[in-house]
ZATIVO-392186 format. One record per atom (N, C-alpha, C, CB): residue in three letters; x, y, z. Coordinates in steps of 0.2 Angstrom, whole numbers. Glycine has a CB too. Layout:
BEGIN
{Ala; {X; Y; Z}},
...
end
This chain:
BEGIN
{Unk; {4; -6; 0}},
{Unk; {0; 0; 0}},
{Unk; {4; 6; 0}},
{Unk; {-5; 0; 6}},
{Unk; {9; 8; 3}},
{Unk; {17; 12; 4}},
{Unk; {18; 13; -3}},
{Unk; {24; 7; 8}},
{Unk; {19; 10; -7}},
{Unk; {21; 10; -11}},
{Unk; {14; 9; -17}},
{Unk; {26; 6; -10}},
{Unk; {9; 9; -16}},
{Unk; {3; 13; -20}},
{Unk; {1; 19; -20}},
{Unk; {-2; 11; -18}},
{Unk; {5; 21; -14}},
{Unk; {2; 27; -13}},
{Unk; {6; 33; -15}},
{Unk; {1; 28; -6}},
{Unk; {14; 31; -16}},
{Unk; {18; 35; -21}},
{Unk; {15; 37; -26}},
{Unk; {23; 32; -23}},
{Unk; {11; 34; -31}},
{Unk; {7; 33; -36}},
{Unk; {3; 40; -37}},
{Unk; {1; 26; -35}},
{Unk; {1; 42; -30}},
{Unk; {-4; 48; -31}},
{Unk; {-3; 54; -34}},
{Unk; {-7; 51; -25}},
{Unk; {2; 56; -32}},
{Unk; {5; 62; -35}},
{Unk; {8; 63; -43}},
{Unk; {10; 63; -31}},
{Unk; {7; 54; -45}},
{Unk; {10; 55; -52}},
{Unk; {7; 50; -57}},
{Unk; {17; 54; -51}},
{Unk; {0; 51; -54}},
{Unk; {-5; 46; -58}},
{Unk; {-13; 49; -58}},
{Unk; {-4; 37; -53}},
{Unk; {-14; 48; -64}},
{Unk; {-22; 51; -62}},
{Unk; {-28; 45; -63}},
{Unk; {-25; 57; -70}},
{Unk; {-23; 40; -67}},
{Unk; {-29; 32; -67}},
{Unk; {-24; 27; -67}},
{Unk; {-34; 30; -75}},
{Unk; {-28; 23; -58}},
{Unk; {-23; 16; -59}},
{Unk; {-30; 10; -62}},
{Unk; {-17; 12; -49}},
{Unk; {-25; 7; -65}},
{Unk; {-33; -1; -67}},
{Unk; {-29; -5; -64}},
{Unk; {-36; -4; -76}},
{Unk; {-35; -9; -61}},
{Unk; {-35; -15; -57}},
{Unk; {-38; -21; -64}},
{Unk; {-41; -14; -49}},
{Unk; {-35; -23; -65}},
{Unk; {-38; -31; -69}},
{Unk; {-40; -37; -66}},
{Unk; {-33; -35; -74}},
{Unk; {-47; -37; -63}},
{Unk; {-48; -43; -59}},
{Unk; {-50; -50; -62}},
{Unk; {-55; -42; -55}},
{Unk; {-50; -50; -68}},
{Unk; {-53; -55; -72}},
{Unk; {-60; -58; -69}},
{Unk; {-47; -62; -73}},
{Unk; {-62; -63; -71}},
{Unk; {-67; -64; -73}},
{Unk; {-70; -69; -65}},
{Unk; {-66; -66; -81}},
{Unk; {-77; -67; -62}},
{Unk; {-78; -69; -53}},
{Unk; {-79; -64; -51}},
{Unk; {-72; -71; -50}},
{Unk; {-82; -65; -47}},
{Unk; {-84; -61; -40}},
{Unk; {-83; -64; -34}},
{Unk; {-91; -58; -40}},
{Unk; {-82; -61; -31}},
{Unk; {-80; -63; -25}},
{Unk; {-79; -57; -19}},
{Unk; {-74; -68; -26}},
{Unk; {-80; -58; -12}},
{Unk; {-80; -50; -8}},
{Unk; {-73; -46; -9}},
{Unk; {-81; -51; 2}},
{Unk; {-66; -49; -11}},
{Unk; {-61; -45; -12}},
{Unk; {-63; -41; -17}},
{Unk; {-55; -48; -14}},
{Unk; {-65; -44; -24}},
{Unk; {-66; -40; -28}},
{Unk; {-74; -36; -28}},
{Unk; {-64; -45; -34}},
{Unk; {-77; -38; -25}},
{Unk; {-83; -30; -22}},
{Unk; {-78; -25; -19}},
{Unk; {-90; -33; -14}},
{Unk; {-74; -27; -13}},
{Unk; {-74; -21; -11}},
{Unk; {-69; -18; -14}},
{Unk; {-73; -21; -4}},
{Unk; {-65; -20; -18}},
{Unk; {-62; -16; -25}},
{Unk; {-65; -13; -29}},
{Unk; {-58; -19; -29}},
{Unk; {-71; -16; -30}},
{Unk; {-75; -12; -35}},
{Unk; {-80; -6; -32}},
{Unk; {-81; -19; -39}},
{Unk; {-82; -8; -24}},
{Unk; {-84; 0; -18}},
{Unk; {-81; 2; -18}},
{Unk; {-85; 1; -12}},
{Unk; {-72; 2; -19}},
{Unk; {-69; 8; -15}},
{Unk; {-65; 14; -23}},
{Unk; {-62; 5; -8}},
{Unk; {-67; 8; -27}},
{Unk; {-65; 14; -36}},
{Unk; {-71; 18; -34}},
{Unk; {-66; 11; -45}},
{Unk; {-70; 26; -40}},
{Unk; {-72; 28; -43}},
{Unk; {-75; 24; -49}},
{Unk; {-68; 32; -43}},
{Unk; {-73; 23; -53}},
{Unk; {-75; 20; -59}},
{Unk; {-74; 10; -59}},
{Unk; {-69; 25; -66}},
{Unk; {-80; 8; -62}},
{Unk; {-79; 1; -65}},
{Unk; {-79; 0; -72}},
{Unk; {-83; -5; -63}},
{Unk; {-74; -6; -75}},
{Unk; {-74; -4; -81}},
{Unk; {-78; -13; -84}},
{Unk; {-64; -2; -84}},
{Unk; {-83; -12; -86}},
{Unk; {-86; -21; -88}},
{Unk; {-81; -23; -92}},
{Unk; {-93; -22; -91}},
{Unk; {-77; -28; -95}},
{Unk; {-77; -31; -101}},
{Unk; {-80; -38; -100}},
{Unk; {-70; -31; -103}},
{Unk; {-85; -39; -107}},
{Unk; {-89; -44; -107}},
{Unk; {-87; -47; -115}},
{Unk; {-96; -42; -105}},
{Unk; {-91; -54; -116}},
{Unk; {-89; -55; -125}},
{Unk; {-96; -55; -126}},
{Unk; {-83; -63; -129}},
{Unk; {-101; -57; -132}},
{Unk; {-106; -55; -133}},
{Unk; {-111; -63; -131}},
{Unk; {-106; -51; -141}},
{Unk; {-103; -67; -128}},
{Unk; {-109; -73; -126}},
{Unk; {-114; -72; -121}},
{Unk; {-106; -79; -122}},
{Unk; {-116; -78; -121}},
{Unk; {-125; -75; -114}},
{Unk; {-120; -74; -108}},
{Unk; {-133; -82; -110}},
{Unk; {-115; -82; -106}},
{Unk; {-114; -84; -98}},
{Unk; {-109; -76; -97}},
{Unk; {-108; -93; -96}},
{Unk; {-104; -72; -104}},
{Unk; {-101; -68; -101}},
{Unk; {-108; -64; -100}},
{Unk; {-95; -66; -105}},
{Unk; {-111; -60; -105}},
{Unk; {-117; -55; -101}},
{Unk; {-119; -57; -95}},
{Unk; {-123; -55; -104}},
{Unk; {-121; -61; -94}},
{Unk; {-124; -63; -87}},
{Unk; {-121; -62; -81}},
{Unk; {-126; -69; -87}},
{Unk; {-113; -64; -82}},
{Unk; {-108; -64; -76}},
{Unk; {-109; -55; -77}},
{Unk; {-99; -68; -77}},
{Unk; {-109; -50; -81}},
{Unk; {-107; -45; -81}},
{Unk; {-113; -41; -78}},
{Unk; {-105; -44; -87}},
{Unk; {-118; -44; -80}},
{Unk; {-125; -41; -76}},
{Unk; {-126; -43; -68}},
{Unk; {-133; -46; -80}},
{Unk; {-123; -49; -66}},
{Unk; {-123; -51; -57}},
{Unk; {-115; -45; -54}},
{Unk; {-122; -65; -55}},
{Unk; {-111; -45; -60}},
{Unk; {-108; -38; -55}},
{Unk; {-111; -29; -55}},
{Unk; {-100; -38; -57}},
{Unk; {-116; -31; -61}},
{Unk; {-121; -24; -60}},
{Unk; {-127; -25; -54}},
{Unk; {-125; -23; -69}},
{Unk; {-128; -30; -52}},
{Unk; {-133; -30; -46}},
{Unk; {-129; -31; -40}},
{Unk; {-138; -36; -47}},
{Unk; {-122; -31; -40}},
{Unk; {-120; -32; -34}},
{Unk; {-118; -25; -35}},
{Unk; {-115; -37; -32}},
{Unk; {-115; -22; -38}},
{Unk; {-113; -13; -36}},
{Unk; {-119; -11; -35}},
{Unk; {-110; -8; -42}},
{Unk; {-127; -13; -39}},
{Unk; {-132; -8; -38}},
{Unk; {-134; -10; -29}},
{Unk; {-140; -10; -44}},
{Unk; {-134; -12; -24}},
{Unk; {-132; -13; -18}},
{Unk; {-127; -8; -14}},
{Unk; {-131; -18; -18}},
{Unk; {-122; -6; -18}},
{Unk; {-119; -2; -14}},
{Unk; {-121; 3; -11}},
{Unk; {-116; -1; -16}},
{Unk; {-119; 7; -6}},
{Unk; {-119; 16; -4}},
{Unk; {-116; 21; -9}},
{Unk; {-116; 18; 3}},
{Unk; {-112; 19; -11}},
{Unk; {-107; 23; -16}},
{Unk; {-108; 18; -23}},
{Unk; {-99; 23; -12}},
{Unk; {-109; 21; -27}},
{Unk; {-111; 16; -34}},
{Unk; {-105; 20; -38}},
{Unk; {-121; 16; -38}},
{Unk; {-101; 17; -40}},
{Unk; {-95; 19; -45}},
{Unk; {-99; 21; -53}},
{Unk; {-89; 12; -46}},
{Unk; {-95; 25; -56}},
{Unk; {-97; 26; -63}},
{Unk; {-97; 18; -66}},
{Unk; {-91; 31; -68}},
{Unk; {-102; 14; -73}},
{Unk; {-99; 10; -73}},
{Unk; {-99; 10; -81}},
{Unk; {-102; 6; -68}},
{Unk; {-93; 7; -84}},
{Unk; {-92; 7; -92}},
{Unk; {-92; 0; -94}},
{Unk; {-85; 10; -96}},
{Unk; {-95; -1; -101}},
{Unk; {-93; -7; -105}},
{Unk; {-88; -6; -108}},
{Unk; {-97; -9; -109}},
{Unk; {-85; -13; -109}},
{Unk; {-82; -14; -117}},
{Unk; {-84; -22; -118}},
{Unk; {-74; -13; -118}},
{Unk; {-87; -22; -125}},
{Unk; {-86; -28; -129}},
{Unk; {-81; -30; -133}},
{Unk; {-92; -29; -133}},
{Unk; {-78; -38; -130}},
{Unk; {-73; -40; -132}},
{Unk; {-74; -47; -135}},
{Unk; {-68; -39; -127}},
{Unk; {-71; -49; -142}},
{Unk; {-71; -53; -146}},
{Unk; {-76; -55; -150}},
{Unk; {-70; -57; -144}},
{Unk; {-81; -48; -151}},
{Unk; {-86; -47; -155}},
{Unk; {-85; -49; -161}},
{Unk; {-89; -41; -156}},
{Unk; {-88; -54; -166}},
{Unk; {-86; -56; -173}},
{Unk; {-87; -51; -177}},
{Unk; {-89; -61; -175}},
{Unk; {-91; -45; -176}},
{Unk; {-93; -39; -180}},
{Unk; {-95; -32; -175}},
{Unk; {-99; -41; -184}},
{Unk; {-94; -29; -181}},
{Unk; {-97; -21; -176}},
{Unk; {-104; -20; -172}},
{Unk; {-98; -14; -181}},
{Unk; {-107; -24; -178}},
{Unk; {-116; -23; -179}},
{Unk; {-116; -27; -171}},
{Unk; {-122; -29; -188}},
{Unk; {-113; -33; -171}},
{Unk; {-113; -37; -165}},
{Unk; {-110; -35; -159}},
{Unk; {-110; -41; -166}},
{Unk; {-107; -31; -158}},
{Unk; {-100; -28; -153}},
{Unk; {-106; -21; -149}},
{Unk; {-90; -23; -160}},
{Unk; {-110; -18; -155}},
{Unk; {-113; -11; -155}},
{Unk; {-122; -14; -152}},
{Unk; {-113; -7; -163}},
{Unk; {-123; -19; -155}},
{Unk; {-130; -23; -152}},
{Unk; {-129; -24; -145}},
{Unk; {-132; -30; -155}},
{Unk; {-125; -28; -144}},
{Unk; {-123; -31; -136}},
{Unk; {-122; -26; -132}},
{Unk; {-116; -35; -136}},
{Unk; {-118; -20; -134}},
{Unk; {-118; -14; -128}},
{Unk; {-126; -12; -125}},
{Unk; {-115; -7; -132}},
{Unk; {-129; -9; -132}},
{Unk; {-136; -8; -133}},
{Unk; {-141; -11; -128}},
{Unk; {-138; -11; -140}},
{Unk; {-141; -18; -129}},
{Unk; {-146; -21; -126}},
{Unk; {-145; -22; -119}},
{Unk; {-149; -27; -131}},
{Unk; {-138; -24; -118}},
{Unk; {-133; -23; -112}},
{Unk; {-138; -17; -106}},
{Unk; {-123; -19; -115}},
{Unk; {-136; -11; -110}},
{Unk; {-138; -4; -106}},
{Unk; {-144; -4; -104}},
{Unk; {-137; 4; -111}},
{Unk; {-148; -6; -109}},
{Unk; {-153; -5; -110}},
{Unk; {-158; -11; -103}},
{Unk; {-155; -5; -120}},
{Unk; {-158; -15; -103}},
{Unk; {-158; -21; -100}},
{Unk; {-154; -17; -90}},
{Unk; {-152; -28; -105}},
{Unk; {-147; -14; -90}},
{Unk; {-146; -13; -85}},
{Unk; {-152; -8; -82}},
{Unk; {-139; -11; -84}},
{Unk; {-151; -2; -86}},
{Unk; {-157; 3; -84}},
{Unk; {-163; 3; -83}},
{Unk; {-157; 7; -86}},
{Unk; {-166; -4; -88}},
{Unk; {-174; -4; -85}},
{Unk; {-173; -10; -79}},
{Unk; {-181; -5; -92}},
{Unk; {-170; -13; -76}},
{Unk; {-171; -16; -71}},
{Unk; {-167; -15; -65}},
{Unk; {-169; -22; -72}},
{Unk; {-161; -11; -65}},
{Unk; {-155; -8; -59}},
{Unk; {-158; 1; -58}},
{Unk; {-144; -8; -62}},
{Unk; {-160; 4; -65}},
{Unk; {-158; 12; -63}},
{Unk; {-155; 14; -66}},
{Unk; {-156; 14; -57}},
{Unk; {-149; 11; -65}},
{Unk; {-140; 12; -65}},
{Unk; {-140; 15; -74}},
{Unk; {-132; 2; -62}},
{Unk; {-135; 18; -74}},
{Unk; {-135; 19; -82}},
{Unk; {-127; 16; -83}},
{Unk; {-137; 29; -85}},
{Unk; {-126; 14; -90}},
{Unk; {-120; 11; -90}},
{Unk; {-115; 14; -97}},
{Unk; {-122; 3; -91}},
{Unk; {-110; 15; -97}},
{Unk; {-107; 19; -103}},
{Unk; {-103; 15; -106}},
{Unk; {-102; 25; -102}},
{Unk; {-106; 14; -114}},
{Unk; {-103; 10; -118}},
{Unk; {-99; 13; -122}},
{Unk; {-107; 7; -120}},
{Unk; {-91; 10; -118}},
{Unk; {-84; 13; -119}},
{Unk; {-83; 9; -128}},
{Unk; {-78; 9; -111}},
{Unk; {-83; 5; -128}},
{Unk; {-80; 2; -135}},
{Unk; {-81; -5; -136}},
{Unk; {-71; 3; -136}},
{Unk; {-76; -7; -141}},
{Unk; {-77; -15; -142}},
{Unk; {-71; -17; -147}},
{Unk; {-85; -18; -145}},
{Unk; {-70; -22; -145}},
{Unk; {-63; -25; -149}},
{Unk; {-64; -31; -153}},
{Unk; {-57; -25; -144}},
{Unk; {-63; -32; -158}},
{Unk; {-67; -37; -162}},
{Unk; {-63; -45; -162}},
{Unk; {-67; -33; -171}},
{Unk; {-64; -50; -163}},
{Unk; {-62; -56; -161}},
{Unk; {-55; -57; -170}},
{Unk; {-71; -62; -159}},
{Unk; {-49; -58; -167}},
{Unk; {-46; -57; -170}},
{Unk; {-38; -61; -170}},
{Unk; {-47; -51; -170}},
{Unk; {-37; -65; -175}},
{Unk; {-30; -73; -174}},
{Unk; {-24; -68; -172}},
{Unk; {-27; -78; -183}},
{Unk; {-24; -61; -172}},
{Unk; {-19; -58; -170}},
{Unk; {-16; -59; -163}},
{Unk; {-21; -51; -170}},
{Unk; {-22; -59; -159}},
{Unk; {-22; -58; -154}},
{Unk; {-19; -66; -148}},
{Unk; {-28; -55; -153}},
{Unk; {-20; -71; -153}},
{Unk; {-19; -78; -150}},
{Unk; {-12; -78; -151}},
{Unk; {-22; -85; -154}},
{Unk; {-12; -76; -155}},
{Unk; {-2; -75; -158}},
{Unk; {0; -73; -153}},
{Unk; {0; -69; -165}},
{Unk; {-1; -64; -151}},
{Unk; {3; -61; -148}},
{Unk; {3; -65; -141}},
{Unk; {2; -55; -147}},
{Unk; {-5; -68; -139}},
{Unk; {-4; -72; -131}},
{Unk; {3; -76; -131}},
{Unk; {-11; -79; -129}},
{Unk; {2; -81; -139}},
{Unk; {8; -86; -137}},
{Unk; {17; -84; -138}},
{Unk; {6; -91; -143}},
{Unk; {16; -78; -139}},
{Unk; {22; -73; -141}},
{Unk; {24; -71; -136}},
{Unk; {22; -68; -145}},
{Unk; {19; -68; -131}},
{Unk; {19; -66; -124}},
{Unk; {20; -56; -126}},
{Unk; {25; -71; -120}},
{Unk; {20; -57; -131}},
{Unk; {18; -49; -133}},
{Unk; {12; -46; -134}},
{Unk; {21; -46; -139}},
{Unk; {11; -40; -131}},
{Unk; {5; -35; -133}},
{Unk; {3; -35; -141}},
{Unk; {7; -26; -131}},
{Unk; {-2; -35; -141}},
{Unk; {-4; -36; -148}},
{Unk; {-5; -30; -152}},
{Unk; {-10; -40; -147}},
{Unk; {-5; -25; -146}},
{Unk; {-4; -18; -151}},
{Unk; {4; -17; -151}},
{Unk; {-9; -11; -147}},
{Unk; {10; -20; -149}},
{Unk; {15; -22; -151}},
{Unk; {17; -25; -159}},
{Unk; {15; -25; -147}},
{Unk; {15; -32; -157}},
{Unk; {16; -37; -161}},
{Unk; {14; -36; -167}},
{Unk; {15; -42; -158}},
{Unk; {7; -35; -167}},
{Unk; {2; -32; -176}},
{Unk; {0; -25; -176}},
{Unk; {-6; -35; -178}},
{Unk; {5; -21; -174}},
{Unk; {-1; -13; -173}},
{Unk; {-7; -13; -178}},
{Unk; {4; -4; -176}},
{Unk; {-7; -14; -184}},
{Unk; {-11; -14; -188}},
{Unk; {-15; -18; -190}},
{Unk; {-9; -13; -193}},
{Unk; {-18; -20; -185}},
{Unk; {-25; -27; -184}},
{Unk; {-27; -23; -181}},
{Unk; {-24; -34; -180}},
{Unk; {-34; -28; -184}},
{Unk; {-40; -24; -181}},
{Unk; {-40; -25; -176}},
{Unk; {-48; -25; -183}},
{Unk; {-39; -30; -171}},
{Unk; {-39; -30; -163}},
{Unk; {-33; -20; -159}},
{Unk; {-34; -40; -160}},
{Unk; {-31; -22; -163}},
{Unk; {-27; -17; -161}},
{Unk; {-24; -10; -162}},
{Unk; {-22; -20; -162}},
{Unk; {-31; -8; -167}},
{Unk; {-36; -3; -170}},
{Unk; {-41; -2; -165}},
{Unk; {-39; -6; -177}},
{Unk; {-43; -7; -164}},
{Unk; {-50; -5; -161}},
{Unk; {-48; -5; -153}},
{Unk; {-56; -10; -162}},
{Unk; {-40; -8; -149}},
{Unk; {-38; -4; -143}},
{Unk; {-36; 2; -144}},
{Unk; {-33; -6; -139}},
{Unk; {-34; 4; -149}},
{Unk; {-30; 8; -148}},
{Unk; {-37; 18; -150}},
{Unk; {-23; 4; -153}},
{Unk; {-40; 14; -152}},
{Unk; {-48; 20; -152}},
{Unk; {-51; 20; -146}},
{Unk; {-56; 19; -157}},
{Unk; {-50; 13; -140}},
{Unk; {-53; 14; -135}},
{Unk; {-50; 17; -131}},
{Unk; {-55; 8; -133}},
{Unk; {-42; 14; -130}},
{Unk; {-39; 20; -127}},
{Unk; {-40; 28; -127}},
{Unk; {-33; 19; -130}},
{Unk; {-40; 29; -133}},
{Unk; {-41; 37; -137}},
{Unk; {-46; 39; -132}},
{Unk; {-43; 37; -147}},
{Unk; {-53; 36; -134}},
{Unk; {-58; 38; -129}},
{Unk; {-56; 39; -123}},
{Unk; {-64; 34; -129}},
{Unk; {-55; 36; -119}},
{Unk; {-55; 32; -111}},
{Unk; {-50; 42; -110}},
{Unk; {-48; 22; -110}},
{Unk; {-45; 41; -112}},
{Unk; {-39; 46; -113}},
{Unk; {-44; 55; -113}},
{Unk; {-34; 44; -122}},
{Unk; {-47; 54; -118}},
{Unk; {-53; 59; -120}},
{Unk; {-57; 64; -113}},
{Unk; {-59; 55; -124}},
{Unk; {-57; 59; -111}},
{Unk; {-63; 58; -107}},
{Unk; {-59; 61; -99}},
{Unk; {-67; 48; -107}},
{Unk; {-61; 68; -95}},
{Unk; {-57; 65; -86}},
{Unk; {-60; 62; -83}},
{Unk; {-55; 68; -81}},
{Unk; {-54; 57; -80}},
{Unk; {-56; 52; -76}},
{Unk; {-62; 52; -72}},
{Unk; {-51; 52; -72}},
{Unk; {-64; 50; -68}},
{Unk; {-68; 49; -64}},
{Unk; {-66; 53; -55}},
{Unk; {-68; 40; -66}},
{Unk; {-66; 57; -52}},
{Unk; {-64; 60; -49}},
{Unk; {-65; 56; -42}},
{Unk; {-67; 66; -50}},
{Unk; {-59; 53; -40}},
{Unk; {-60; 51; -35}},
{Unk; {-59; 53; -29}},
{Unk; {-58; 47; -35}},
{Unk; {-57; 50; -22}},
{Unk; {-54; 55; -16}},
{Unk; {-46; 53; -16}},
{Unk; {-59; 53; -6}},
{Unk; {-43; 51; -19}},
{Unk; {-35; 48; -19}},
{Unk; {-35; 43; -16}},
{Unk; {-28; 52; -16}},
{Unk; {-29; 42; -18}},
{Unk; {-27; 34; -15}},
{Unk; {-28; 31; -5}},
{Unk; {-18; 34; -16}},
{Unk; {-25; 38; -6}},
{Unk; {-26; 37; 4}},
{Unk; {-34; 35; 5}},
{Unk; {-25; 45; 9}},
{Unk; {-40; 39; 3}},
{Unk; {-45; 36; 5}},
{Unk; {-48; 30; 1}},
{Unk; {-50; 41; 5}},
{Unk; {-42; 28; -5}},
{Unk; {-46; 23; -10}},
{Unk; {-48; 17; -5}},
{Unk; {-40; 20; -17}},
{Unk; {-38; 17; -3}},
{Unk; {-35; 13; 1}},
{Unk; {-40; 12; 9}},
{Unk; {-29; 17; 1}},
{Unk; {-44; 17; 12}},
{Unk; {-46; 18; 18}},
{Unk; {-52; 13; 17}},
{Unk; {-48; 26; 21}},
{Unk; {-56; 16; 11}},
{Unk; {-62; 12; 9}},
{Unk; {-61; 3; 9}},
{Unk; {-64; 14; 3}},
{Unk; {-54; 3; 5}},
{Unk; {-54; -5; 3}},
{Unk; {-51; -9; 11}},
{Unk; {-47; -7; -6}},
{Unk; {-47; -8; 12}},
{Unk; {-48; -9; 19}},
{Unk; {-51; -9; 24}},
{Unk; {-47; -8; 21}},
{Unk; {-55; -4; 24}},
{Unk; {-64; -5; 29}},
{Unk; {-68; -10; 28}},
{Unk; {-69; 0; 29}},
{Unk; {-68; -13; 22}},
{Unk; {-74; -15; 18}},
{Unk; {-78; -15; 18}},
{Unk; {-75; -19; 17}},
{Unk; {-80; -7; 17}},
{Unk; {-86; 0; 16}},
{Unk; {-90; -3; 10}},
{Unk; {-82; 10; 14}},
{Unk; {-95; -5; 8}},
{Unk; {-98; -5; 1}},
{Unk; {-105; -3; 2}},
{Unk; {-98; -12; -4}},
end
């Protein structure tokens, strides 16, 4: 934590990559952000995992901003439906409204670079997978952060296990 906290003064966004689960660690990391970032693929079980961590935040005292991204959408029409009906589905059952950040399209690039062990916006800049991070980025970048209280209180919250 000592050494998270260096971070504040010279950081405006850290991401946490929990992969895929819930479990109370990863609630109370998801209570004590500012912002959650969904990434889902346009299967059901992923929507569905992505929908029971939109009912656990909608429980919170504090409800973080919360974004999408669809990942390994075989098309746009598909990548841009899945958000859609995603949002649309959170807000008429939670309230909550959900920002539908991007999508990144399902692409052999990207198997490549796993097995390479390089970034795939490295290894192919010029793939679509790595096109389409690299506009998500752009947005994300666009956009300020999400205004939290800093690290010290990030930190106070995830420790209390305040949600």
């Amino acid at each position: 934590i000592r050494h998270f906290l260096q971070l504040d003064d010279i950081s405006d966004i850290i991401i946490f990559d929990t992969g895929a689960g819930l479990n109370d660690k990863i609630l109370r990391l998801i209570a004590s952000g500012s912002e959650t970032i969904l990434v889902a693929t346009p299967e059901p079980t992923s929507i569905l995992d992505a929908y029971a961590v939109i009912k656990s935040i909608n429980r919170f005292d504090h409800k973080p901003a919360i974004g999408l991204v669809i990942n390994k959408a075989e098309t746009i029409k598909e990548a841009l439906d899945t958000m859609d009906s995603f949002a649309r589905i959170v807000e008429k059952y939670t309230g909550m409204s959900v920002q539908k950040l991007g999508y990144v399209l399902n692409d052999y690039h990207v198997g490549n670079a796993i097995k390479a062990q390089v970034p795939v916006v490295v290894s192919s800049p010029d793939c679509v997978s790595a096109q389409n991070i690299a506009a998500l980025a752009g947005r994300l970048l666009e956009e300020p952060p999400q205004q939290g209280e800093g690290l010290k209180e990030f930190f106070n919250k995830l420790l209390a296990g305040k949600h």
